[in-house]
N, C-alpha and C positions, 0 to 999 in steps of 0.2 A: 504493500500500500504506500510506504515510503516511496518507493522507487518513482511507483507510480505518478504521484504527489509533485516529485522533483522534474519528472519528465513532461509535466504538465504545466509548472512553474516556467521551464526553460522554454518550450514552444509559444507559452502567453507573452514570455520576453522576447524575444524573438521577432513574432508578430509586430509587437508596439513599438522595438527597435526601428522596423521597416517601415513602420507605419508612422512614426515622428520625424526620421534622419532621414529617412529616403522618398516618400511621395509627398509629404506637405511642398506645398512653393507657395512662393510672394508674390502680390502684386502691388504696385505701389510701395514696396517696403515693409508690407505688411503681410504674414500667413493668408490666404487666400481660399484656400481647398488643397484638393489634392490631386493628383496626373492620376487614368485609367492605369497606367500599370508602370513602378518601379523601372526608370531606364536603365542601362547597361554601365555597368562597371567593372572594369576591370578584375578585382580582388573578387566579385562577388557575381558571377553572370547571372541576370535575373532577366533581361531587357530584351534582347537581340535586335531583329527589326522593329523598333517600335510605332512607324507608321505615324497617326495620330493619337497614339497609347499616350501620347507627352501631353496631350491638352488636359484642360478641366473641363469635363462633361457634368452635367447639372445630373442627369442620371445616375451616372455612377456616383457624384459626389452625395446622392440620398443618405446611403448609411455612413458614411462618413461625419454628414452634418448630426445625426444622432447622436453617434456616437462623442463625436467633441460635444454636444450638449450635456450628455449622459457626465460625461468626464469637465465639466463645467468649462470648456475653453469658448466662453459666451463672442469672445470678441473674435474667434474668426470666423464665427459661424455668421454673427453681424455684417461684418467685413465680405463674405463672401454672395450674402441675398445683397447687400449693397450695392457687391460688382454687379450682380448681374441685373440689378435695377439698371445700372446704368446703362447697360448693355442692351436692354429695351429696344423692340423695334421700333422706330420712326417711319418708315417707309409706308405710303401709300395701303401695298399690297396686303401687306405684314405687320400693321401696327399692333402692339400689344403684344408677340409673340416674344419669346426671349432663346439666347439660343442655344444650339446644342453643344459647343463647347466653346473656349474662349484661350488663349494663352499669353504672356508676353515674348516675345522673341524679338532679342536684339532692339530693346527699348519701345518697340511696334507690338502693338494689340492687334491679335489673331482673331479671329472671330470667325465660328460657322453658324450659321444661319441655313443650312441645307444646303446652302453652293458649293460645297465642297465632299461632300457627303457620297456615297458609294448609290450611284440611283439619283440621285440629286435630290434624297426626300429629306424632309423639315422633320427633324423630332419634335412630335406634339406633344412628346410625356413631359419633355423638360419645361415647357412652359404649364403644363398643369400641374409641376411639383412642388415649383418657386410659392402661390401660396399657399400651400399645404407645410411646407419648412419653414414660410416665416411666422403663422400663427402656430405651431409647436411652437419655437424661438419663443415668439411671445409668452402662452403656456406657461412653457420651462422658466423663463429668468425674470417675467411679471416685468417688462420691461415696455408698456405700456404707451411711455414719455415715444418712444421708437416706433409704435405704431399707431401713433398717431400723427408723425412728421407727413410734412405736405408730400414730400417726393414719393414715400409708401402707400400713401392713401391715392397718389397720384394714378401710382403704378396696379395698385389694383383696380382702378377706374380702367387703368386701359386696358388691362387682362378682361375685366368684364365686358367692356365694348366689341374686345376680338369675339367670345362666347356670345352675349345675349344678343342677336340680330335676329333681323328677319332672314329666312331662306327658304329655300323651294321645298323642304321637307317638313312637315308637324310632328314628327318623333323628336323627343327629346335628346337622342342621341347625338352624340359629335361623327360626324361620316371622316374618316381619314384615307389618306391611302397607302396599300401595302408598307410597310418596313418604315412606319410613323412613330412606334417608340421600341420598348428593348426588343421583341421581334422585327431587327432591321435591316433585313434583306426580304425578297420574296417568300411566302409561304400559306400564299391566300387565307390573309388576316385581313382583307382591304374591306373598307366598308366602315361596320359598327361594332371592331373587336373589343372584347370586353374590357383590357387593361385600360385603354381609353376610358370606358364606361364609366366605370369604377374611379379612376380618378379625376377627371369630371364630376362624380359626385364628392370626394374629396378636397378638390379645389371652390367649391361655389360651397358649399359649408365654412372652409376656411376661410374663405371672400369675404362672406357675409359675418363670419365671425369678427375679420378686423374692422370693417365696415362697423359694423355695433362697438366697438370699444371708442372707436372714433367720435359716433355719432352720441353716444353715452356720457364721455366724460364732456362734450361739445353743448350738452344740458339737448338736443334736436332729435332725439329719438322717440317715436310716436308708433307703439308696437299694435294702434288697433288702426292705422294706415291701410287704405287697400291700395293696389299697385294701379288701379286707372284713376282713381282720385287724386295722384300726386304725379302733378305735370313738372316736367324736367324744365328748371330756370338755369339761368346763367352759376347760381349760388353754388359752391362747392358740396353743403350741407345738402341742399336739395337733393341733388345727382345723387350722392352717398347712400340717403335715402329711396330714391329709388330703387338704385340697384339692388340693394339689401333686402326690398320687398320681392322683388321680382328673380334673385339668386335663389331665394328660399320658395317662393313657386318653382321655382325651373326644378332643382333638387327635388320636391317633392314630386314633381313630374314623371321624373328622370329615376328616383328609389322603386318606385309602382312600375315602370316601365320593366327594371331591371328583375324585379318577382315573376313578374304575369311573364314575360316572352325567355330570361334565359335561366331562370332557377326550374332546376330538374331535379325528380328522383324517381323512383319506378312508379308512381303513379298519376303523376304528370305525364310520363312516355307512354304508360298506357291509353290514358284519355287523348292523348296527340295524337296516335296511330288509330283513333276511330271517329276523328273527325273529319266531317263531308270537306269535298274541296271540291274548286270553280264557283267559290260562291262571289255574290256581288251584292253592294248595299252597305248599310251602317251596321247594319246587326249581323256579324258573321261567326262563327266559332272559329274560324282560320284564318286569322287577318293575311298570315302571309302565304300563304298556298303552300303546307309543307304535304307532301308528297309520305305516305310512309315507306314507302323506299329509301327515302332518307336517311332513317332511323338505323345507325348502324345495331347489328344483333350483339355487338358486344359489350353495348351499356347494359343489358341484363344480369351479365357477373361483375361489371364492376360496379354498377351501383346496389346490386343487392336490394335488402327488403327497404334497411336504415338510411342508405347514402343519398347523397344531394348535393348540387354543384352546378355555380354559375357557368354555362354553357360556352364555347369562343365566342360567338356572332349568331346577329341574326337578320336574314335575309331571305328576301321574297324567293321560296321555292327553294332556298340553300342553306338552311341551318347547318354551322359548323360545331358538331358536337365535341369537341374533341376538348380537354383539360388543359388546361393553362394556368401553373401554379400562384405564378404572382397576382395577375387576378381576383384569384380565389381567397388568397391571403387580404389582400389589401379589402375586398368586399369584407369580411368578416372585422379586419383593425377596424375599417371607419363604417360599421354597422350598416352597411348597405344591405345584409340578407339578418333577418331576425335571430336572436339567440337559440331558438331551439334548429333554424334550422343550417346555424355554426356549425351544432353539434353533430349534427348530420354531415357535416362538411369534415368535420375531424374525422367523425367515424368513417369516411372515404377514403382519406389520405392512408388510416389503419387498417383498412379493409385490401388496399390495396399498395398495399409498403413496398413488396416487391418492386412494380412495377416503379412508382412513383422514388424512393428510397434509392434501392441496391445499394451499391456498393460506394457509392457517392451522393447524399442528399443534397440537391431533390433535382429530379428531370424538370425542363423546362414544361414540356406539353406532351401530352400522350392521345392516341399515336403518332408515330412519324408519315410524312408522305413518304410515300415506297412506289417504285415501278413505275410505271406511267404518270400515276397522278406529281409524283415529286417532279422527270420529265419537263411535262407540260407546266405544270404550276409557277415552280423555281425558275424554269428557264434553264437548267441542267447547272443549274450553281452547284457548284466543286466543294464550297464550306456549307452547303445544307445536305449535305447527306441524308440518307434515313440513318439517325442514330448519331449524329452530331452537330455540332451548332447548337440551332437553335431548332433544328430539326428533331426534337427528343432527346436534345442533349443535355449532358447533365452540369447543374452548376451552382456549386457550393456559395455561392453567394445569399442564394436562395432561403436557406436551412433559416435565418435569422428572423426572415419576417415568419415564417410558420411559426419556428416559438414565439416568438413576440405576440402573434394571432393566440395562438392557445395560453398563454402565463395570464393575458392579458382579459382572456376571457375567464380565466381560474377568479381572476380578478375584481369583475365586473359584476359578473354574472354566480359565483359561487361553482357547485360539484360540476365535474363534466358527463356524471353517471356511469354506467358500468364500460366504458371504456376507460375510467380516467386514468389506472394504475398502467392499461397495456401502454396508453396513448405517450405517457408521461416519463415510461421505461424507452419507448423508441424515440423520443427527443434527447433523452439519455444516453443511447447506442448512438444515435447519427452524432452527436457532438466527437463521442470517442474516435468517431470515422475520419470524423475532423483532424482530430488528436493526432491520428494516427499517419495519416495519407498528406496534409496538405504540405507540411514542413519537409516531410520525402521528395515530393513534386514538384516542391517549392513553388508552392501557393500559385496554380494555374486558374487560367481562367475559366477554364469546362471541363467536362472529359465525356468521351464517348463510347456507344456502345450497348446494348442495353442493360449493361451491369452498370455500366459507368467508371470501368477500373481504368482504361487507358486516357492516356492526356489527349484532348482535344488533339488535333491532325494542326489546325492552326492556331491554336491557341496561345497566348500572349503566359509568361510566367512573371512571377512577380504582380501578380493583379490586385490593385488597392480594393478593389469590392471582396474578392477572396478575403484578402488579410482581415480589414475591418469585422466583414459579416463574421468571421473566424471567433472576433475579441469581443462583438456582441449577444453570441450566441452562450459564449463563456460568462459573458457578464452576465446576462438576464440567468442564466441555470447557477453560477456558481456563485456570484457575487449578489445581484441585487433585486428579483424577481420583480419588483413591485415597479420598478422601471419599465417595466413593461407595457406602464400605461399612457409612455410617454408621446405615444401615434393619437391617443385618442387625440376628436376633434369635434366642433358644437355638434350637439345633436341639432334634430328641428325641431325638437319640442325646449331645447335652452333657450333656442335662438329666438322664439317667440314667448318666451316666459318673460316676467315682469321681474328680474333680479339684475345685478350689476357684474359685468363679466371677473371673473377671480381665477 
């Protein structure tokens, strides 16, 4: 147990060694974030080609900014939702978005915005993460004075103007296309994939969260407002309150949207498989013409009697059933699917370890495209394999928001019921796997396979989301459980309650 103990001391040191000396960078003089993966050093080869692995990506810098929050480093986490205020789009096309990674080279600010990008697509995740990181920020350091400053309250005005518009569709959904956040290459995600979903509702809870702190301490908050009684003036306070009303319709929209068309479990797939179709009119039981052909036969064993899980996408005549871990995770942190049927979502992940687990937690999505459909779909891309990438590949980055989803709901919510000892023994095992593998492999960024033992074909080593996810999964198991609650975000029933934000 000693040994044990020491060997587990040495890999947490290890990690944080890499994760202070070697990815933090400056901007302005000041820590900043941190580079997708550890560059090359001589004494230590961790880098090789690093490609754009040197930048700071707002995605990957996610568990990063936790983690400094966790570890109270308040002021780079500041310092870095600052940069990337700044970093804001202005452009016509693009206002409001913010972008996917940023660097300084050579005294010159890098900046992608998608022009640069493999496909030339725009990451939409990073701009729905920015305010979901800064109302935690808030949350965590009660730093209140900072989100209330005109240039934040600014910046979430224009994140809201890029979202709340009119468009050619009445689904509350955000439409993107293919390889628009951490699925970022082809893999017929395009449309209404659910990570989008999911954080879109994440982002307009947090919206309207700083929105109310603003409007709150501004003495201009009027919580029995409806959203067509208060016409937009020139006033800052006005605007604020608009959006506020109308971020919190759209969410509510948008949670109901996401129950009724992509939360499944075998009695949803039954009732789907026996509805008419070609119907027309207001009143239909098939709004989108799914076909049971559709319905792959292998959701039978994996969802079992218990299980339940937000679906990929959903689309006229092409439901994408297929599992998508972070998704799934992030729905469950920011309560987009109800507690009981979390627990149905744990009880999936355990029903189905093998698959999801192996020998590396956790696959990205299951299943893989294979044979024709990969082919056609990918376009015969060489890093989407069946069984690597992001093709079912696996990636330890992963493992932290699952615990973090379940400690958090130990949390919230109380017992997890008679799965809670098995559930709670395999958060246990996947960490040791951690333990075990990643400081061997030196902390890659996937690996492939359907075990998941081999290293990713191109996978970058040295990977800052590896190492961190590594030191958060340690912390919330070994250290500090109760951190776990630190993703929560307003609910809608805060946001509309008559109390002062705390």
């Amino acid at each position: 147990m000693k040994g044990s103990n020491s060997k587990e001391r040495s890999v947490v040191e290890e990690a944080r060694t890499l994760f202070y000396e070697r990815a933090l960078v400056r901007l302005d003089g000041k820590c900043v974030g941190a580079v997708a993966a550890i560059p090359k050093k001589s004494n230590f080869d961790l880098g090789g080609d690093n490609l754009n692995y040197g930048e700071i990506f707002i995605r990957d810098n996610v568990p990063v900014m936790i983690f400094l929050l966790i570890e109270g480093k308040y002021d780079i986490v500041r310092h870095f939702l600052e940069s990337c205020l700044k970093l804001q789009s202005n452009d016509f096309q693009t206002q409001g978005i913010f972008p996917t990674s940023f660097i300084e080279d050579r005294g010159k600010l890098c900046i992608d915005y998608g022009q640069r990008a493999i496909g030339r697509v725009c990451s939409v995740d990073a701009t729905l993460w920015w305010p979901i990181l800064a109302y935690i920020y808030v949350r965590r350091t009660g730093d209140h004075q900072w989100a209330i400053r005109r240039e934040v309250q600014i910046g979430v005005q224009k994140f809201l103007d890029l979202i709340l518009h009119p468009q050619f569709r009445d689904a509350p959904t955000l439409y993107v296309p293919d390889g628009a956040f951490m699925i970022d290459r082809p893999l017929d995600v395009w449309g209404n994939p659910l990570e989008i979903q999911v954080l879109l509702y994440g982002a307009l809870l947090a919206a309207a969260g700083l929105l109310r702190i603003s409007l709150e301490i501004q003495g201009y908050f009027h919580p029995t407002a409806k959203i067509h009684s208060i016409k937009l003036q020139d006033s800052l306070a006005d605007k604020q309150n608009y959006q506020f009303q109308y971020a919190i319709a759209w969410a509510k929209r948008l949670r109901s949207y996401l129950l009724k068309h992509y939360w499944v479990n075998s009695k949803t797939v039954q009732t789907l498989r026996r509805r008419p179709t070609e119907q027309y009119g207001d009143e239909v039981a098939n709004e989108y013409n799914i076909q049971t052909e559709t319905i792959p036969h292998w959701l039978q064993d994996w969802l079992g009697n218990q299980g339940g899980y937000l679906i990929g996408n959903i689309r006229t005549g092409r439901p994408d059933f297929r599992f998508f871990t972070l998704g799934n995770c992030l729905g469950a942190s920011f309560d987009a699917i109800s507690s009981a049927q979390q627990k149905s979502l744990f009880h999936l992940f355990l029903r189905n370890r093998k698959s999801l687990f192996a020998q590396m937690p956790l696959r990205i999505c299951h299943p893989p495209l294979i044979d024709k459909d990969w082919r056609i779909i990918t376009g015969f891309d060489r890093k989407n394999l069946p069984w690597c990438y992001h093709n079912a590949g696996h990636w330890p980055c992963l493992l932290w928001f699952f615990v973090q989803s379940v400690l958090r709901f130990k949390r919230k919510y109380g017992d997890l019921g008679s799965d809670g000892e098995e559930i709670e023994a395999m958060l246990h095992e996947s960490y040791d796997l951690l333990l075990e593998r990643l400081p061997q492999q030196k902390w890659a960024e996937y690996f492939d396979g359907p075990e998941g033992i081999w290293i990713g074909q191109q996978a970058r080593i040295g990977q800052t989301w590896t190492i961190v996810g590594f030191l958060l999964v340690h912390h919330l198991l070994k250290v500090n459980p109760a951190d776990a609650s630190i993703m929560d975000l307003p609910s809608l029933r805060s946001l509309t309650a008559l109390k002062v934000f705390r």
